[in-house]
N, C-alpha and C positions, 0 to 999 in steps of 0.2 A: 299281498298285504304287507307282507316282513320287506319287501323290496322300497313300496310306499314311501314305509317309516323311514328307511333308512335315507330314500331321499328327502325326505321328510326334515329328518333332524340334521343333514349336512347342507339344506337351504338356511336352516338359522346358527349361522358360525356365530353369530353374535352377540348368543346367550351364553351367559356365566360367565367362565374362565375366557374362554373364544370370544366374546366380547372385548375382553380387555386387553389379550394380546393384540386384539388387531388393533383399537386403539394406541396403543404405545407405539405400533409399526408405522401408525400414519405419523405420528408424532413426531417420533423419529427423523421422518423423513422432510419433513419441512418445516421442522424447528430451526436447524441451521441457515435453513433459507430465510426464514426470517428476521435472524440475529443478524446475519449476512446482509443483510439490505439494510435493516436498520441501525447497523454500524457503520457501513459504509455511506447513507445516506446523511449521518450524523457529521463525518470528516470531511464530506462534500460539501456542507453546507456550512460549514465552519471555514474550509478555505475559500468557501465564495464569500463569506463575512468578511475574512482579512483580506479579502483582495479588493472585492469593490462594496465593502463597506453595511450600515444598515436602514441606506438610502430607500424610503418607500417605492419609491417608480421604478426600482429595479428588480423589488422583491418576486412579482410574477414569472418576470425573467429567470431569478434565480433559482422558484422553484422547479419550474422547466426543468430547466438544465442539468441542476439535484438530482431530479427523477428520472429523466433521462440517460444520465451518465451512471444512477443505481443501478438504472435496469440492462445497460449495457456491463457493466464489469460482471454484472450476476448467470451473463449470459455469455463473455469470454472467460470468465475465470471463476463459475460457481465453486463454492463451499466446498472443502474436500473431506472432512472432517467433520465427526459428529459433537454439538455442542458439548462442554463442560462447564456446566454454571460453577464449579469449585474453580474453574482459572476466571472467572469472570474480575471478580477484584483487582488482582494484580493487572490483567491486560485492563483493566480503567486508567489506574496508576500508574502506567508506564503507559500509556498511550497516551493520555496529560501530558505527560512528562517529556513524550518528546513532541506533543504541538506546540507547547509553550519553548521548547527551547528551540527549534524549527522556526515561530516567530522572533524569538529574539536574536538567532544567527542573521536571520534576514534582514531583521534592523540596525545592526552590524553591519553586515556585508553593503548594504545600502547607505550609509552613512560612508561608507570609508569609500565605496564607489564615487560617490557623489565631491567628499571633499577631494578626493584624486583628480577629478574634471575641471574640481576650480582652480589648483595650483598651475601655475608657471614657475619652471618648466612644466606639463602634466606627469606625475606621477606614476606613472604606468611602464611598466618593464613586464609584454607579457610570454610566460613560459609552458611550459607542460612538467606535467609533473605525472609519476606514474606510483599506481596505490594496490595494495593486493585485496581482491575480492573474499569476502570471510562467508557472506551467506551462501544459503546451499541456494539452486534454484529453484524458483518459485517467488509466491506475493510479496516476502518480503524481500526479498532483491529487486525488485521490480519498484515497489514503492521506495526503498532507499534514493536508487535510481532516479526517479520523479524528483526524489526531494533535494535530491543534491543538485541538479539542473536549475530547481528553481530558487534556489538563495545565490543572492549577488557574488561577485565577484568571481565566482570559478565552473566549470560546468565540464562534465564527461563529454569528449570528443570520437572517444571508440572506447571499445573491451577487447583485451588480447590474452592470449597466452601466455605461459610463462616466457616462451622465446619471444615476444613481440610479435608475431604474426595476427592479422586482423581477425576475429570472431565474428562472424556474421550468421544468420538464419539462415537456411535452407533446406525444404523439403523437409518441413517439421521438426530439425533438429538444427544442428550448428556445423560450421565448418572445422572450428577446432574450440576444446571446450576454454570456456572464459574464465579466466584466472587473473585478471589482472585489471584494473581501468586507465586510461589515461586523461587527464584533471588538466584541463587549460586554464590557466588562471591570469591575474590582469599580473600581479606581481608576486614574486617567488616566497616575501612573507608574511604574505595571509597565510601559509600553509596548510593546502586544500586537502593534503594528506592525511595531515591530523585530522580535521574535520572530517574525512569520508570516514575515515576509524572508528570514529567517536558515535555518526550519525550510524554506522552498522550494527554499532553496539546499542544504540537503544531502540530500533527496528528488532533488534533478534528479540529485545526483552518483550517489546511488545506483542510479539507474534507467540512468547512463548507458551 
C-alpha cells in the first residue's frame, strides 16, 4: 500500500510547487524560440518591404518566403541564449537604429552608384581595401556580413588572417581563424573601411 502511494504521488509532479517548476522549465524552453522567430521574421519582412515594396500581388509571395526563410535560420542557427525581457528595449532601439541607417547607406551607395554610370569618363576606379574584423563569431558577424554585401558600392570578396592568407570552412571549423575582410569597392573614396567599422559597431549594439 506505502509502495502505491508513493507511485501514487510521483504520477502527479504537477501539483503545487511541482506544478510550477515544470511550468517555467517548458517556458524556459521555448520562450527564446519564439522571440527568435518573431524577431527574425519581423527583419525578414521588413527587408522584403524595402526591397520589393508593399505591392499586393506580391505579398503572398512574401509571406512564403518570410516564413520560410524564419523557419530556416531557426533551424541553422537556433537561439543560444535564454530570453531577457530587461534587454528587450535597448535591442528595439538599436536594432531601428541600424535598419534605418542600413536603409539610408543604401540610398547612398545607390545614388552615387548610379550617378558614377552616367558620367563621362565613368567614375569608377575600382580597388580593395582591407578592414579588421571586431565581432567575435557568431549571428552577429554573420549578419554584418549580409549587410555589408548588400548596400551599393562595396562588397567583402574574402576574410583573411592577419598574414593575408584566405580563411575558408572546413570540416566544421576554418582553415586559419578570420581576422580581417577584404572590401572591393568601385572607388577608393566611398571608404568601405569606415563603413564596415561603423556597421560592426552597431551589429554589436544590437546583439548586446
Amino acid at each position: 500500500m506505502g509502495g502505491f502511494r508513493r507511485r501514487r504521488a510521483g504520477a502527479h509532479c504537477c501539483d503545487g510547487a511541482g506544478c510550477d517548476v515544470e511550468w517555467r522549465c517548458v517556458v524556459n524552453k521555448t520562450l527564446p524560440w519564439v522571440v527568435a522567430g518573431l524577431l527574425r521574421a519581423a527583419a525578414l519582412g521588413l527587408l522584403w518591404v524595402f526591397f520589393a515594396g508593399l505591392n499586393g500581388d506580391y505579398l503572398i509571395y512574401g509571406a512564403v518566403s518570410v516564413a520560410a526563410c524564419t523557419g530556416l535560420s531557426l533551424w541553422l542557427a537556433p537561439p543560444a541564449s535564454a530570453v531577457r525581457i530587461s534587454r528587450w528595449p535597448a535591442r528595439v532601439w538599436y536594432a531601428a537604429a541600424l535598419f534605418l541607417w542600413f536603409v539610408w547607406q543604401s540610398v547612398l551607395g545607390g545614388l552615387d552608384v548610379a550617378a558614377r554610370s552616367l558620367r563621362r569618363p565613368v567614375r569608377i576606379e575600382p580597388t580593395v581595401v582591407t578592414a579588421q574584423i571586431q565581432l567575435e563569431e557568431g549571428h552577429a558577424r554573420q549578419l554584418a556580413m549580409i549587410m555589408m554585401n548588400l548596400m551599393p558600392g562595396s562588397m567583402i570578396q574574402r576574410t583573411t588572417d592577419h598574414t593575408g592568407a584566405t580563411s575558408m570552412v572546413q570540416g566544421g571549423g576554418y582553415t586559419v581563424q578570420p581576422t580581417h575582410v577584404e572590401l572591393h569597392t568601385l572607388a577608393p573614396e566611398l571608404d568601405p573601411a569606415t563603413q564596415w567599422q561603423n556597421l560592426q559597431r552597431r551589429v554589436a549594439r544590437a546583439f548586446a
